[in-house]
C-alpha positions in Angstrom: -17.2 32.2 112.7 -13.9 33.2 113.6 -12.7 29.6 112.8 -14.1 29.6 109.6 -12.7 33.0 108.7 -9.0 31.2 110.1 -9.6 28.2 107.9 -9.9 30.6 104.6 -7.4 32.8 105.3 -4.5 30.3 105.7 -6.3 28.7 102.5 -6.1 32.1 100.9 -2.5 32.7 102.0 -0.8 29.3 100.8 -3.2 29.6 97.2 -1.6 33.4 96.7 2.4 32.1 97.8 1.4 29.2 94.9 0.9 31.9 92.7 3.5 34.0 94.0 1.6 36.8 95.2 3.1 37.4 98.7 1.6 40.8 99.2 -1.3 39.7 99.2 -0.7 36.4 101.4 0.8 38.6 104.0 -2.6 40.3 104.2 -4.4 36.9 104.0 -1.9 35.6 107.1 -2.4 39.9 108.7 -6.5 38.7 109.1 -6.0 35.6 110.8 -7.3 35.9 114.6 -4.0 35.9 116.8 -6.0 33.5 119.2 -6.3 30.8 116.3 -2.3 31.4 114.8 -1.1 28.5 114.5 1.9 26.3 113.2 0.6 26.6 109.7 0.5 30.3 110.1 4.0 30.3 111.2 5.0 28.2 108.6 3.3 30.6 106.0 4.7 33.8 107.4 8.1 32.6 107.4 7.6 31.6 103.8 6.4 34.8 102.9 8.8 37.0 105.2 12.1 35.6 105.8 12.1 33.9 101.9 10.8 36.3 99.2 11.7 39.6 98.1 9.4 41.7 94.9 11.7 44.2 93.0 9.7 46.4 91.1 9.9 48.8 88.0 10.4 47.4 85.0 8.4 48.0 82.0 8.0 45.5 80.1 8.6 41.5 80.5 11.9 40.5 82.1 14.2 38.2 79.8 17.5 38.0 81.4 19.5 38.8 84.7 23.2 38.8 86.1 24.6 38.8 89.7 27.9 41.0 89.9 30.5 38.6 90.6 30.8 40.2 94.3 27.4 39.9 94.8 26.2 43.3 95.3 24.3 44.4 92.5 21.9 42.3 90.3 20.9 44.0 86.5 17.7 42.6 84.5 17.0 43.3 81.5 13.8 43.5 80.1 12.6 43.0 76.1 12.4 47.0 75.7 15.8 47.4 76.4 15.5 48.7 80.1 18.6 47.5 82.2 18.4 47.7 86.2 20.8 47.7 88.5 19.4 46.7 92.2 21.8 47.2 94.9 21.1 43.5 97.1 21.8 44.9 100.2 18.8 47.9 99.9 17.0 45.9 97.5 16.6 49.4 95.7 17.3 50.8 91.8 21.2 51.9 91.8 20.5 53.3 87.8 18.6 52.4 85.0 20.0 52.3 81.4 18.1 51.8 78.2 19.7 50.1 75.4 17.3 49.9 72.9 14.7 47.2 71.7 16.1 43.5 72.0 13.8 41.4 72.1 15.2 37.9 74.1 18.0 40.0 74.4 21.4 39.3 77.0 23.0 41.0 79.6 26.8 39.6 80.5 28.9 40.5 83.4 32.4 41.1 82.9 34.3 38.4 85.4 36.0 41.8 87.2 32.4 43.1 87.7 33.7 46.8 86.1 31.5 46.4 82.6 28.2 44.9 81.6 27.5 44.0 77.9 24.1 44.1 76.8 22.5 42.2 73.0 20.2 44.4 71.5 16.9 43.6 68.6 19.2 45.5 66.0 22.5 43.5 65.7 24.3 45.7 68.2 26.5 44.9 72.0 26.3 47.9 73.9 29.0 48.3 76.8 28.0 50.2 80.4 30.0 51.1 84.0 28.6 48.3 86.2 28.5 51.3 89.2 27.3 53.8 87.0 25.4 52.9 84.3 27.9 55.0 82.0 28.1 53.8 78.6 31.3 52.9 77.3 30.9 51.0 73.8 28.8 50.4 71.2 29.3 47.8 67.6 27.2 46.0 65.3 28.1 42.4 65.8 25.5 40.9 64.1 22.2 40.4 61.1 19.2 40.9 63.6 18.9 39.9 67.0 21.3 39.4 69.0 20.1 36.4 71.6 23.1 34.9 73.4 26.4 37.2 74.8 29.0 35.7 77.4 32.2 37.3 78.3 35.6 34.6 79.0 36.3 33.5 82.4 39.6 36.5 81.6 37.7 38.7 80.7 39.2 39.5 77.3 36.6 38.1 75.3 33.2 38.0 74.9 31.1 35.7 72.0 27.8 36.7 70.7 25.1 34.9 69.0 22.1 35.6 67.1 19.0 35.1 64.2 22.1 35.2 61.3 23.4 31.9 62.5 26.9 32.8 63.2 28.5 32.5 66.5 31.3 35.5 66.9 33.9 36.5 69.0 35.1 40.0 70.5 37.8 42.0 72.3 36.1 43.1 75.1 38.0 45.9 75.1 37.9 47.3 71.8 34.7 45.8 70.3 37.4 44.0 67.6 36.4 40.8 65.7 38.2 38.1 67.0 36.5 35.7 64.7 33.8 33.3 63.9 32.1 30.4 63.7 28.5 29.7 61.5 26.2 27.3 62.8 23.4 27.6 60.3 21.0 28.1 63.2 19.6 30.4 65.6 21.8 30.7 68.5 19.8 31.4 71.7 22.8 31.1 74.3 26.2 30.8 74.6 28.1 29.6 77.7 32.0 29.1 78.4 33.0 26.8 81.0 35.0 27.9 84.0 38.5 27.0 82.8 37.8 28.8 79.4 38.5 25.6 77.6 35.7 24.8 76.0 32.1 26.4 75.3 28.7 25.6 74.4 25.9 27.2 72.1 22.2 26.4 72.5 20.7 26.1 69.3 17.4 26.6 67.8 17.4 22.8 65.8 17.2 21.5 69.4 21.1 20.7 68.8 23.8 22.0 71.6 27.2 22.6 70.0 30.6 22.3 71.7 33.1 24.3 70.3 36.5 25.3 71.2 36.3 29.4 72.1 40.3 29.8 71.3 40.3 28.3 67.9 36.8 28.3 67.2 36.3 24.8 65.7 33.6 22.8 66.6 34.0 19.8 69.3 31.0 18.2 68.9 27.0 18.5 68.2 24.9 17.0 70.7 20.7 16.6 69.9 19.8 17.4 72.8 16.2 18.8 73.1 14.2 17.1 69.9 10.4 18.6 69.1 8.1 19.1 72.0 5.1 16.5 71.9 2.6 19.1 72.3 3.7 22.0 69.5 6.7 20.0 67.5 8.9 22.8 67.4 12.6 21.7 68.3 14.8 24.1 70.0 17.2 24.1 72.5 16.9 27.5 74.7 19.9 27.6 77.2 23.0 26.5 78.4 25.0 25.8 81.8 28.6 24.7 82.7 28.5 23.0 85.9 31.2 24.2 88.6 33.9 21.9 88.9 33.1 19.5 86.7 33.1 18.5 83.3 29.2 18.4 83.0 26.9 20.5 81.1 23.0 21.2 81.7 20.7 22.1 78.5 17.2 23.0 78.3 14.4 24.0 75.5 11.0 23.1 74.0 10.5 19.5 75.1 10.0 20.8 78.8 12.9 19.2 80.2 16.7 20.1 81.6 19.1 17.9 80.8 22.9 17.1 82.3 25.4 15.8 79.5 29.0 14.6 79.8 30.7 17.1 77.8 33.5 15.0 77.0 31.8 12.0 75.4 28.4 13.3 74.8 26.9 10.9 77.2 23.2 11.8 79.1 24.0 11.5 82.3 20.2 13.2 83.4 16.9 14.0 82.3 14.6 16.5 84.6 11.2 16.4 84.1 8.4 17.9 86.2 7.6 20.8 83.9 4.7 20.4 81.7 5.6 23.5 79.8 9.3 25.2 78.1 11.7 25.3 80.1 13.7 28.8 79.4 16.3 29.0 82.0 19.1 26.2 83.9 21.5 27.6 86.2 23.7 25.9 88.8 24.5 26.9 91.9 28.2 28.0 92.4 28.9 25.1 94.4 27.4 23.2 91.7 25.1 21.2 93.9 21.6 22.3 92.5 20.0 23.4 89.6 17.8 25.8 88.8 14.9 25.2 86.2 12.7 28.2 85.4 9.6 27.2 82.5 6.6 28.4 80.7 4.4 26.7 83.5 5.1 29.5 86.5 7.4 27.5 88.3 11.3 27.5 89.1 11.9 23.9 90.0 15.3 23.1 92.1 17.6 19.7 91.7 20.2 17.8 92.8 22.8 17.4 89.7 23.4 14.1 91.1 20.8 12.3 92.0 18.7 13.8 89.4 15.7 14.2 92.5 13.9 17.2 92.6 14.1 19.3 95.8 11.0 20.3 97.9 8.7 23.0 97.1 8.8 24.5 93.8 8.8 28.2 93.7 5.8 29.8 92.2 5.2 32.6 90.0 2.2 34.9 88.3 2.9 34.4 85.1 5.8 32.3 83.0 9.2 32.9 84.4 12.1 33.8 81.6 15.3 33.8 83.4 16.3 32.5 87.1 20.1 33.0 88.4 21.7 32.0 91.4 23.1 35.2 93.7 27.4 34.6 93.7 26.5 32.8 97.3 24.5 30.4 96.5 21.7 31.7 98.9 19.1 33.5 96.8 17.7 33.2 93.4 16.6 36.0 90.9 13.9 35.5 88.5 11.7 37.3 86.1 9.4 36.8 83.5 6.1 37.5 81.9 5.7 40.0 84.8 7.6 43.2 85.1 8.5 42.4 88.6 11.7 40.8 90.1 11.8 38.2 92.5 14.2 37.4 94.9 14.4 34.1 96.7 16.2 32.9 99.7 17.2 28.9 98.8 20.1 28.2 101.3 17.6 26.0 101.8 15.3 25.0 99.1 11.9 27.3 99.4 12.3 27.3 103.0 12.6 23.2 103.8 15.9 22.4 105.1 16.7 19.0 103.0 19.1 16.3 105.0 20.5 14.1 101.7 23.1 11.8 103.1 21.3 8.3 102.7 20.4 6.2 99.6 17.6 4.7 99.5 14.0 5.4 101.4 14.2 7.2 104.8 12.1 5.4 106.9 12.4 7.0 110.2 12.9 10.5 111.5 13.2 11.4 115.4 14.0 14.4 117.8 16.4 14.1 120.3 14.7 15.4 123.6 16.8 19.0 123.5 16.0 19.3 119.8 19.3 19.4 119.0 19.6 16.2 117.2 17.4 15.0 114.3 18.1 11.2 113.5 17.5 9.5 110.1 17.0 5.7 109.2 17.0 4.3 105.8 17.0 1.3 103.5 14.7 -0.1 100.9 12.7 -3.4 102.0 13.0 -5.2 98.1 16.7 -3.4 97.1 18.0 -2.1 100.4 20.5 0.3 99.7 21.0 1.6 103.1 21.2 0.4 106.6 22.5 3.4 108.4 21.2 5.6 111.1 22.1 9.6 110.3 22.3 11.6 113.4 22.3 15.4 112.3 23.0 18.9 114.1 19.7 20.8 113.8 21.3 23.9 113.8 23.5 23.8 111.3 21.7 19.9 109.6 25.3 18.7 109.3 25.9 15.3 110.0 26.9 14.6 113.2 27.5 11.0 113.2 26.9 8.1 111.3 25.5 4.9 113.0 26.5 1.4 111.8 26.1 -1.4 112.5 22.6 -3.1 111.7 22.3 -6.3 108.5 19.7 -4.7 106.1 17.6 -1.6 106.6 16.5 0.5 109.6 12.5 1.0 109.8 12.4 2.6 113.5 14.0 4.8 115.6 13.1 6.0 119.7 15.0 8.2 121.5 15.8 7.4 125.5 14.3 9.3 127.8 17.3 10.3 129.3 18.3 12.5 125.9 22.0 10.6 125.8 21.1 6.9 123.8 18.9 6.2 121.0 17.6 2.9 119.4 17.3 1.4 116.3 15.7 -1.5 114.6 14.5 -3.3 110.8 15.1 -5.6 109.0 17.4 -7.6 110.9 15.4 -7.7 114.0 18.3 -6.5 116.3 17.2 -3.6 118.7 20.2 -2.1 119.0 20.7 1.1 121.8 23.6 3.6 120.6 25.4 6.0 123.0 25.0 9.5 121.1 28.1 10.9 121.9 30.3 8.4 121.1 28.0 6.2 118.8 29.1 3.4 120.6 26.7 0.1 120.7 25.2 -0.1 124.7 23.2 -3.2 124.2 21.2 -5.0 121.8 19.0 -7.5 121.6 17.2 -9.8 119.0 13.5 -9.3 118.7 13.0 -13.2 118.2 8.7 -12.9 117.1 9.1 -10.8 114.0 11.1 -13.0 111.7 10.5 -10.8 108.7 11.9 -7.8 110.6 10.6 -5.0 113.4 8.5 -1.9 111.8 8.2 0.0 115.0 9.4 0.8 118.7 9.1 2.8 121.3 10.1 3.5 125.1 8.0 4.0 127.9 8.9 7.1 129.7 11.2 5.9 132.3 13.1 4.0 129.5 12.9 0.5 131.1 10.8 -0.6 128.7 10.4 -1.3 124.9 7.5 -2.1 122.9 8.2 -3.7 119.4 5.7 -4.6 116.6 6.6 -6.3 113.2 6.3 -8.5 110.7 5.9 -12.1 111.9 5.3 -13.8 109.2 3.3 -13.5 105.6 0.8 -10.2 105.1 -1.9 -12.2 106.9 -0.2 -14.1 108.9 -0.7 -13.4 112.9 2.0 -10.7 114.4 2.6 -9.7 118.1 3.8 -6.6 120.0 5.7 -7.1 122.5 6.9 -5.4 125.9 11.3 -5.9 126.4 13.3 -5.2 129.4 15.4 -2.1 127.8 18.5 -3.4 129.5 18.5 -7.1 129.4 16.6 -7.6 126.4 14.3 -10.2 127.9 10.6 -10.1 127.4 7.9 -9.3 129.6 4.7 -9.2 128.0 3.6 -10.6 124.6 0.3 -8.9 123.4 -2.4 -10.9 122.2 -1.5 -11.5 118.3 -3.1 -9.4 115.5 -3.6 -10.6 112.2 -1.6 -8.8 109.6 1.7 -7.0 110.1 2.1 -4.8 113.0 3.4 -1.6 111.5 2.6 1.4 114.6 3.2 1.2 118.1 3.4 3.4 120.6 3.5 4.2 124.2 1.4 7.2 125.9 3.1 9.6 127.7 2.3 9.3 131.0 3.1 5.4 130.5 -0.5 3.9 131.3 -1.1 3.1 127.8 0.3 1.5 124.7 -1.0 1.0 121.5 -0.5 -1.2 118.5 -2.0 -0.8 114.8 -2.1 -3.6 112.1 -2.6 -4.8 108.9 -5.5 -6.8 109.8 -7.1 -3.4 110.1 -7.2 -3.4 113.7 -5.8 -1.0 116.6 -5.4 -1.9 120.1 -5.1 -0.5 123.1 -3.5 -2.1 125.9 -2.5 -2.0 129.9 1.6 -2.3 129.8 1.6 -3.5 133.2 -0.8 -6.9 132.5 -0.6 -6.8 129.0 -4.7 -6.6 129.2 -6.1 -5.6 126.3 -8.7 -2.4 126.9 -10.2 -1.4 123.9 -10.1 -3.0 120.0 -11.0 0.1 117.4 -12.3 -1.5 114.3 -12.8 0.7 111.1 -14.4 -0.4 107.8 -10.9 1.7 106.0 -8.6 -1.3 105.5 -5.0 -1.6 107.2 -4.2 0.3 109.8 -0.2 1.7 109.2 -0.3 4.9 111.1 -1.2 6.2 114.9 -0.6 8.4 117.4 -1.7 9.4 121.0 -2.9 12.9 121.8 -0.5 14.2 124.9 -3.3 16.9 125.6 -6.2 14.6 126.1 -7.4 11.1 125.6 -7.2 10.7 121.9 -5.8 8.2 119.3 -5.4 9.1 115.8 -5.0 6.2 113.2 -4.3 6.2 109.6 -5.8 3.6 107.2 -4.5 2.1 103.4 -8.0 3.9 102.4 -6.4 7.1 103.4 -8.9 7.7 106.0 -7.5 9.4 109.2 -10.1 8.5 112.1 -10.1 10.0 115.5 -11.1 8.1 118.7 -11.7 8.3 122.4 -9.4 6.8 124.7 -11.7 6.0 127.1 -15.1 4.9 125.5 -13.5 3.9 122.6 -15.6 5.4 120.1 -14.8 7.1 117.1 -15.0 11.2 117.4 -14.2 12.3 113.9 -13.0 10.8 110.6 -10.1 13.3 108.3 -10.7 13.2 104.4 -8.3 14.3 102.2 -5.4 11.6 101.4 -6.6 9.5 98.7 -3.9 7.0 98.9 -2.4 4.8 102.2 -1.8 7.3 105.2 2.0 6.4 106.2 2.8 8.0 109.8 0.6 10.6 111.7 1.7 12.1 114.7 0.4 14.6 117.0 2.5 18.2 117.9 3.8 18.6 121.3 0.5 20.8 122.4 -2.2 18.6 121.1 -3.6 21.4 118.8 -2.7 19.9 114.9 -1.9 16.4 113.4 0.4 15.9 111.2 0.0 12.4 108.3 2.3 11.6 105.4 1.4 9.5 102.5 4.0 8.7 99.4 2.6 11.5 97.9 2.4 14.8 100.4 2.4 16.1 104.1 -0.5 16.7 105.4 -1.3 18.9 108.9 -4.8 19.3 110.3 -6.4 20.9 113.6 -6.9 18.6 115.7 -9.9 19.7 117.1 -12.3 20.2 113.8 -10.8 18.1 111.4 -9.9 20.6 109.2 -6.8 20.4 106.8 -4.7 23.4 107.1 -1.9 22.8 105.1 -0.3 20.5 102.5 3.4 20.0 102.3 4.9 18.9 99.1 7.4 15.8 100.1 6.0 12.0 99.9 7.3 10.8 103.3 7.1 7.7 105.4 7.7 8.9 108.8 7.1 12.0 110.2 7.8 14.3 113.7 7.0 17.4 114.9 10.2 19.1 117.3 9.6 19.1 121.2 9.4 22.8 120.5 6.3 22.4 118.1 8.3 24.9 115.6 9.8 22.4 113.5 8.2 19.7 111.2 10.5 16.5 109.7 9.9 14.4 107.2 11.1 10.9 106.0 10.9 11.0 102.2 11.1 8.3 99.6 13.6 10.5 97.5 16.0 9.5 99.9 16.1 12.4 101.8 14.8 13.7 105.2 13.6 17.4 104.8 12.9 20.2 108.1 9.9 22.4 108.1 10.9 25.5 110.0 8.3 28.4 111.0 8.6 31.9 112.3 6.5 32.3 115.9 3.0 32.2 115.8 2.0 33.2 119.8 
């Protein structure tokens, strides 16, 4: 059926972008009926075609790459010797220059972008016109190959390093000796921080030495990468200055990146996700990520400071060699095993737009009702951490203001109807209402019944109302939702209790429902007006800590600590359809704006389904506990436990 053919084609497509063969997942997303396109489908094109770029026609494996410092050309060099020169803007070959064998060879970029230095398999730096490919120079600088070659932030310089051990210094200019330094070990790389002050060699012993370029003596040996647990060869691979700071990253054969203080020595970070040799770090030129390229086909992006990995790993064919950042921070190069380049667009990371402002777990993500503002709410429940409310631009996901005011942290958020206030709630039980524009506090209220804090809100859709759930008291303790005058605070109706925590609630869209979901494994449905309740769904799947109403038809989805996502009917009550494929507690789900897909968080991954068949269309890799789809439909948020709040953006699907 065409459903069926749907279903394996978006399969299909997100399979071939994990193993970085977008060609071929643009022809997977090309056979998709047009009638059946759907978010994932515009998630996946815009993955494919507004993120990823394929340079082709290199020989051999690609080992090493250079941006020119303007940005306009990128070189790679391959292990025959083949250096090309792409022009960024065209994404086509400028020249091609072949330098000779070299096996794990270097190419260097002068700082004035004029001259590019290649390391070649028989001891020699070769010298070529960045614009023309002309050579220039040519010396024998060392025994063997030559593995690591960096010019000085001047210019003036460049050091070399290779199989004989020594690390050796050279007028750019002239190819003159401008000394050296032995080191008893194979140098694989050689970086010089930005002030020229100091540099740093990667070593094969696993050791990374600091050494002072000008007078060439040693600083200091750090042991940085000891033997890998799976082969027990040592070896420290590559190098990286950070911008700005006084920080270096390292990695080799133990499969991780590390970040050292270069000044005492001190790990400040240890980045582990790889599960194979990690060959390449590089930092952004703002210094605020870091790229990891391994063995395993995957370029892995961090944050230097928090040490958390950003969403979405980029995937590869086969194991990627080399990644650099492009001179604007927006696109990274990489090449490898394959003998194609590839070119990614990570302004923001693989496509998902990460919001990092809080510290601790984001609980709560919301739309504003024009889209144009995404709020955040964060704090741990055992450590807090946090207790603020983030309201951020969508357009540019700046922050826009910070809300502060509540004791402890913020669970829930709801946006009025009327698109100008917002409301917030946790731990301390005040529902506070915030004016937008000016952050100011409109009202706030206590919601006296959950002692232990208030896990959920939301309006009805005039905004004179607010439904609350929470905890009450113990796990299995009896909770109640209850209805609030928005203005006064006072309280209208209190539900008939449940007996665990009340974690969901929620209010239908026409206003003639609400609907609350609990630990006791419960979910209710009730009349806001009398507080009668109208239908009790009961499923055999433990607590209940996730629901949402269909706004096309009467439907309820809830999400149990079994990781069962069941689907009822509204008006019989009976169960339609049961989701499988969390294997752990389902967080949040929520419906998009048009009925059509569901989308459910666990700690773990973001999952969205059709609505209609049950069928999982797409996984998302970010653990979240909240989650919302825009009023648009285009945009997908999540609330992550990494302490960040990341946006899901698509290209049209209709």
């Amino acid at each position: 059926s065409e459903n069926r053919l749907y279903e394996v084609s978006i399969s299909s497509a997100a399979r071939n972008i994990d193993d970085a063969k977008f060609d071929v997942a643009r022809e997977n997303l090309v056979n998709c009926p047009p009638q059946l396109r759907n978010w994932e489908w515009g998630r996946l094109r815009y993955v494919t075609d507004a993120i990823c770029v394929e340079l082709s026609g290199h020989p051999q494996k690609i080992v090493d790459g250079a941006y020119t410092p303007d940005g306009s050309r990128l070189l790679t060099l391959d292990e025959g010797g083949t250096v090309i020169a792409w022009n960024v803007a065209t994404n086509q070959e400028a020249f091609r220059v072949e330098s000779g064998p070299n096996g794990f060879g270097k190419v260097a970029i002068r700082p004035d972008g004029g001259t590019f230095a290649v390391s070649c398999g028989d001891g020699q730096i070769k010298t070529f016109d960045t614009m023309t490919g002309e050579p220039l120079r040519s010396w024998t600088a060392h025994t063997g190959n030559v593995q690591a070659l960096t010019y000085t932030p001047d210019g003036i310089q460049l050091f070399s390093g290779g199989h004989d051990g020594v690390i050796r210094g050279w007028n750019a200019n002239t190819g003159e000796s401008t000394g050296s330094l032995p080191v008893g070990q194979i140098v694989q790389h050689v970086a010089i921080n930005e002030r020229g002050m100091m540099a740093a060699a990667a070593l094969d012993n696993g050791n990374v030495l600091l050494f002072d370029p000008e007078s060439g003596t040693a600083i200091r040996t750090i042991e940085a990468h000891p033997k890998n647990l799976h082969s027990g060869v040592p070896g420290a691979i590559r190098v990286a200055f950070r911008p700005g700071s006084n920080q270096l990253a390292s990695c080799g054969c133990d499969d991780t990146a590390r970040i050292w203080d270069t000044e005492t020595g001190e790990l400040l970070h240890t980045f582990r996700g790889h599960v194979q040799k990690v060959w390449s770090v590089a930092f952004s030129p703002d210094g605020k990520k870091l790229a990891t390229a391994s063995s395993d086909r995957r370029i892995r992006i961090w944050d230097p400071d928090t040490g958390l990995e950003f969403p979405a790993p980029l995937g590869t064919p086969l194991a990627v060699l080399t990644a650099v950042f492009s001179p604007d921070g927006t696109r990274i190069a990489a090449g490898g095993d394959g003998t194609n380049v590839t070119i990614w667009q990570v302004g923001d990371p693989f496509g998902a737009f990460r919001l990092s402002e809080h510290r601790a777990d984001v609980n709560a993500v919301a739309f504003s009702k024009d889209d144009q503002i995404v709020a955040t709410a964060a704090g741990n429940w055992a450590t807090g951490g946090d207790s603020r409310v983030i309201l951020w631009d969508r357009e540019t996901r700046e922050v826009f203001r910070i809300l502060e005011g509540h004791h402890g942290p913020v669970f829930a958020l709801a946006f009025h109807p009327n698109g100008q206030w917002i409301a917030s709630t946790g731990v301390d039980r005040r529902i506070i209402t915030w004016d937008i524009s000016s952050g100011e506090v409109m009202r706030e209220f206590v919601a006296e019944p959950h002692r232990n804090g208030v896990r959920s809100i939301a309006y009805d859709p005039t905004g004179k109302r607010i439904i609350s759930g929470g905890w009450d008291g113990d796990d299995n303790m009896p909770s109640v939702a209850v209805m609030w005058d928005a203005e006064t605070g006072s309280r209208l109706h209190t539900l008939k209790p449940h007996g665990g925590v009340i974690d969901s609630v929620t209010w239908k869209s026409d206003g003639t429902l609400v609907a609350s979901a609990s630990r006791d494994g419960i979910t209710r449905i009730w009349d806001p007006n009398t507080g009668a309740l109208i239908h009790e769904l009961v499923a055999d799947d433990g607590w209940v800590f996730g629901l949402a109403l269909d706004p096309s038809q009467p439907r309820i989805a809830t999400g149990h600590s079994s990781g069962a996502i069941h689907i009822w009917d509204l008006t019989s009550g009976k169960r339609l359809n049961t989701l499988v494929g969390h294997s752990i507690r389902v967080n949040k789900l929520t419906y998009s704006p048009d009925g059509s897909r569901i989308a459910s968080c666990d700690n773990e991954g973001t999952y969205v389904w059709d609505a209609d068949s049950g069928a999982l269309m797409l996984r998302l890799e970010h653990g979240a506990l909240d989650l919302a789809f825009s009023h648009d439909g285009v945009t997908l948020a999540t609330a992550g436990l990494d302490a960040t709040a990341v946006l899901w953006p698509t290209l049209p699907w209709k």
